[in-house]
C-alpha positions in Angstrom: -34.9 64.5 5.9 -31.5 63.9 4.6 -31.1 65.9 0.8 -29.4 62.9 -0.4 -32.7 60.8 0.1 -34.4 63.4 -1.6 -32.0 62.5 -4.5 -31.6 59.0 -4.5 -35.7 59.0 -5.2 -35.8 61.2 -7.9 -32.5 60.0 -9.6 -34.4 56.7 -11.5 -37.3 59.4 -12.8 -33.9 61.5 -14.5 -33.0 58.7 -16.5 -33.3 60.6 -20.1 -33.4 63.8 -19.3 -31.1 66.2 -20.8 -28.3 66.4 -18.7 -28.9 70.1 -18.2 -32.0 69.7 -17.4 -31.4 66.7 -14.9 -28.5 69.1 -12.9 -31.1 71.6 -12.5 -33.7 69.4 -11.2 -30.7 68.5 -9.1 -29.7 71.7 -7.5 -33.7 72.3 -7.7 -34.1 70.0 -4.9 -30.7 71.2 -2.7 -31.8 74.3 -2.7 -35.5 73.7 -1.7 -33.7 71.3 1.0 -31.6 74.2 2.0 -34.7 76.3 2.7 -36.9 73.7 4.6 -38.6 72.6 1.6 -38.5 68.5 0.7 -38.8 67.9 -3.3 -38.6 64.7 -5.0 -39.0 64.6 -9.0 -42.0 62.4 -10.0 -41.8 62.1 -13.9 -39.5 63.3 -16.6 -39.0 61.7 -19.6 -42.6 60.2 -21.2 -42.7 58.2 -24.3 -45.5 59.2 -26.3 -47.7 56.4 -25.1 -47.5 57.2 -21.8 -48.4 61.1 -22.7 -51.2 60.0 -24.8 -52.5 57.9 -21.6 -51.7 60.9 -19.3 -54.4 62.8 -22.3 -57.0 60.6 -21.8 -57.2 60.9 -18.2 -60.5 63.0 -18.0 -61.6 62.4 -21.1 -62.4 59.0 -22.5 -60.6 57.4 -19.4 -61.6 58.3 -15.2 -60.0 61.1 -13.3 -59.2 64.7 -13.4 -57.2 66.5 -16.6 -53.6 66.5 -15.6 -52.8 67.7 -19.4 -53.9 69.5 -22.4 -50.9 67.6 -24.4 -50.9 64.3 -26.5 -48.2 62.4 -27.4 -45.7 64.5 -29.4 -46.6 67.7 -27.9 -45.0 67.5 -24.2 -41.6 68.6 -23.3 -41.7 65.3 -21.2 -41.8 63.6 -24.9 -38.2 65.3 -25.6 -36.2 64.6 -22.1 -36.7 68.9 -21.3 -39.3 68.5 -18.6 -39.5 67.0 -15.2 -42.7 66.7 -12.8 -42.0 67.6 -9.6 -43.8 67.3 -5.6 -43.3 69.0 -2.1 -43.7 66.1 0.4 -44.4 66.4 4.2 -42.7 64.2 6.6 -45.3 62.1 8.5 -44.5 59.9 10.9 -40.9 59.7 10.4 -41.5 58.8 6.7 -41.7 61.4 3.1 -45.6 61.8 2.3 -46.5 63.6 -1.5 -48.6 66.6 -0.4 -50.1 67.8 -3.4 -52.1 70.7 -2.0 -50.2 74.0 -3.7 -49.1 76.4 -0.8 -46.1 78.8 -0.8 -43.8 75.8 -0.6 -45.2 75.1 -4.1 -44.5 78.8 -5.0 -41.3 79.1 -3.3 -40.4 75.6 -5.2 -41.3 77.8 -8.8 -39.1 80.3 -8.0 -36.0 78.6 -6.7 -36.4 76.8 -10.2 -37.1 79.8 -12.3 -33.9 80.8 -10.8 -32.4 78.0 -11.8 -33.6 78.9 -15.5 -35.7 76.6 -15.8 -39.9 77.7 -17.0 -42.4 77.0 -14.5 -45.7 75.8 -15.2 -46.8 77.5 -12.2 -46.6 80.4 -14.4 -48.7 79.1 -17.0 -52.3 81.3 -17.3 -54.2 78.5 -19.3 -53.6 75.6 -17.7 -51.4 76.4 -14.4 -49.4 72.9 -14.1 -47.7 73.4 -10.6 -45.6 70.2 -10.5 -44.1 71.3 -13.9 -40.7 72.5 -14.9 -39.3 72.7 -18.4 -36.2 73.9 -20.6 -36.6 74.4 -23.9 -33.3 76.2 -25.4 -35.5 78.0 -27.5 -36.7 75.2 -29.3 -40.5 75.0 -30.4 -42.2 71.0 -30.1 -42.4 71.1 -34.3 -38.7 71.4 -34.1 -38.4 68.6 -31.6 -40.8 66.4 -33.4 -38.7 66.7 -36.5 -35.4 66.0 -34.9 -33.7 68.5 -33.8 -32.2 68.3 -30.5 -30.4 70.7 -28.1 -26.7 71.3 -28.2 -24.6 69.7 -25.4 -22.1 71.3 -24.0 -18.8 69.9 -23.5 -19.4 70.2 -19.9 -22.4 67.8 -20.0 -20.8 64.9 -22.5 -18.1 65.1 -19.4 -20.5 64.5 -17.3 -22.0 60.9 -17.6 -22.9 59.7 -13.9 -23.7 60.9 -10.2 -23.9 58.6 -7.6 -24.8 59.8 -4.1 -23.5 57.6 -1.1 -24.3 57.2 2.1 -23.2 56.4 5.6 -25.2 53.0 6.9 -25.6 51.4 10.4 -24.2 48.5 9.4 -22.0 46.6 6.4 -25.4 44.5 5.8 -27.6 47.8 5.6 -24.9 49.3 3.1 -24.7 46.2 1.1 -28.2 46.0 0.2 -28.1 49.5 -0.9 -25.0 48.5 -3.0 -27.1 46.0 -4.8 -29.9 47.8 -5.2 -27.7 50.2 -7.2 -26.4 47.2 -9.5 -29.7 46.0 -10.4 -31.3 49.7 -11.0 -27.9 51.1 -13.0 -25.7 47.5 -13.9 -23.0 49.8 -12.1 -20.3 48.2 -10.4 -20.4 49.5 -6.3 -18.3 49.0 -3.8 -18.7 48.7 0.0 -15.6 50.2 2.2 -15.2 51.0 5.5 -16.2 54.3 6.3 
């Protein structure tokens, strides 16, 4: 598996994150790659809606308790956290294995060197899939506006785009589109 597929799928579920945050997620999953170890990010920022409807699950709605935060009192809610899950390749294609083994626990401590908190870690609720950054703010902070400095390094920093080498100029076009319609970004198809 190629680290810049890995990439490409996780890049749409970035969209909001703190650009510090997204770069770690980043290097997150090239160094996982590196080791053997195929990451793709499943969820980062949540509106609170969406963490409210996470709540429920288990509760008032079906399932199993995937968190013990409403709406207002997730990192996810504030563009710090990203979910994240160690996929098998099956059959030539990337399958989510959710079962926590030391690729899990390998995956927490790549991140953790990274800088990033691990829910892994957590003793109350152990969240696997979860990484945050807080830069020492609390969620009351958060919930009343504050927000994380930005370094001059990150305003800099506006897009990524990961390319590829295609079979063909049709196969590379259609990627090229796909691109427009997910970002509006104007992309280019050259000879390679």
């Amino acid at each position: 598996m190629d680290v810049n597929n890995l990439l490409q799928r996780s890049e749409g579920k970035l969209i909001g994150v703190h650009a510090a945050v997204s770069e770690r997620a980043r290097l997150l999953i090239e160094k996982a790659h590196a080791e053997g170890i195929f990451i793709i990010v499943t969820q980062g920022l949540r509106t609170y809606a969406e963490q409210n409807t996470l709540y429920e699950q288990g509760r008032t709605k079906p399932g199993k308790i995937v968190t013990n935060a409403r709406g207002g009192y997730s990192f996810h809610n504030f563009g710090l956290a990203f979910d994240f899950c160690v996929c098998d390749i099956v059959g030539g294609k990337l399958v989510p294995n959710w079962f926590v083994d030391q690729r899990w626990k390998r995956a927490g401590e790549i991140g953790k060197s990274l800088g990033l908190e691990w829910g892994g870690d957590w003793t109350s609720f152990r969240d696997y899939p979860h990484f945050q950054q807080t830069f020492g703010l609390t969620l009351a902070q958060l919930r009343n506006g504050v927000k994380p400095a930005v370094t001059k390094k990150e305003e800099a920093k506006k897009y990524r785009l990961w390319t590829g080498t295609f079979k063909d100029k049709q196969e590379a076009e259609k990627a090229a589109e796909r691109l427009r319609k997910t970002f509006g970004w104007l992309v280019y198809v050259k000879d390679a």
